[in-house]
N, C-alpha and C positions, 0 to 999 in steps of 0.2 A: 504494500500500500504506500502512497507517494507520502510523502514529509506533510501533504498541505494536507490533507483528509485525517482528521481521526476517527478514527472506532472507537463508538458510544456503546457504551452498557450502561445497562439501569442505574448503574453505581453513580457514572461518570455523568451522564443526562443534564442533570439538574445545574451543575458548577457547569459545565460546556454548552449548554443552549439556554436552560431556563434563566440563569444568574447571568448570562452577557449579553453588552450593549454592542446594540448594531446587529450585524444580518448575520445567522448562520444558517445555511442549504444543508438538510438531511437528507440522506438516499437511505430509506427505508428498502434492503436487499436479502437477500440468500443466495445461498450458495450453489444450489440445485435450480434456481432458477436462471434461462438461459440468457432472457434480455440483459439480466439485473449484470452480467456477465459482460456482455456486451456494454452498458454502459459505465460500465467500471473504469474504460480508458475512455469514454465521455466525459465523465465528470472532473479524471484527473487533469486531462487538458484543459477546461474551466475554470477549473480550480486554481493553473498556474495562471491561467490569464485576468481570473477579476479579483481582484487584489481586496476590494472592497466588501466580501465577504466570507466567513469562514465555512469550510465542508466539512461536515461529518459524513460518517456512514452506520447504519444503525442493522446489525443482523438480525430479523424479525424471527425467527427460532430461535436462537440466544436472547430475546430480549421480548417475551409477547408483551411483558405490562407496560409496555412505551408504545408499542402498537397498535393495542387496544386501547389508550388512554385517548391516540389520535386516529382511531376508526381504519386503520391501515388498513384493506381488504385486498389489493390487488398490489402487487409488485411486479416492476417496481416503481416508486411513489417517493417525489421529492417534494419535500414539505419545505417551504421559505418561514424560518422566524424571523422576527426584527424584534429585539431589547426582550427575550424570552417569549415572546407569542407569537403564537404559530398564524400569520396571514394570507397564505397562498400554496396552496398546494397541485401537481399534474402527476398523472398516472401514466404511466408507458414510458418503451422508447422511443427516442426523437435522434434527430442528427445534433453536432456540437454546436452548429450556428444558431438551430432551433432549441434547445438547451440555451445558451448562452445569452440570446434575443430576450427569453422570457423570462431568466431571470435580471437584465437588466433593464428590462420593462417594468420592474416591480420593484426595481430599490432606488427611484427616480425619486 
């Protein structure tokens, strides 16, 4: 996993998205799923590019009570927080420029 993305567990959740200010992008993923796979070197290229947001990645088998807290049903599922709440969220995969568009459409 690249330097920018952490990997969220339940533990970690709270102090990484809920307690900071400004924008962090979750990728609610697994491992067995194949897009979630595919977007995996989506988000890392994102990631290096918008400086103005921080990426997590949340493994929804390791972690259902974060999943279930945010109705996750389909992966995979990126959630935009801004200052701990969650405002914006897209299901599927997309290309990096369509990634990339809609999350800088949203932290305008």
């Amino acid at each position: 996993m690249s330097a920018n993305i952490i990997e969220l567990t339940e533990e970690s959740f709270n102090k990484q998205v809920l307690n900071k200010k400004g924008f962090v992008l979750i990728d609610f993923w697994a491992p067995w799923c194949g897009p979630c796979r595919m977007m995996s070197a989506v988000i890392e290229e994102v990631a290096s590019e918008v400086k103005e947001v921080e990426f997590g990645k949340v493994n929804v088998d390791k972690n259902q009570n974060i999943s279930t807290s945010y109705r996750i049903s389909s992966i995979p599922c990126f959630v935009l927080f801004k200052n701990g709440k969650a405002i914006v969220s897209r299901v599927g995969g997309c290309s990096k420029d369509e990634l990339k568009d809609w999350l800088l459409d949203n932290i305008k």
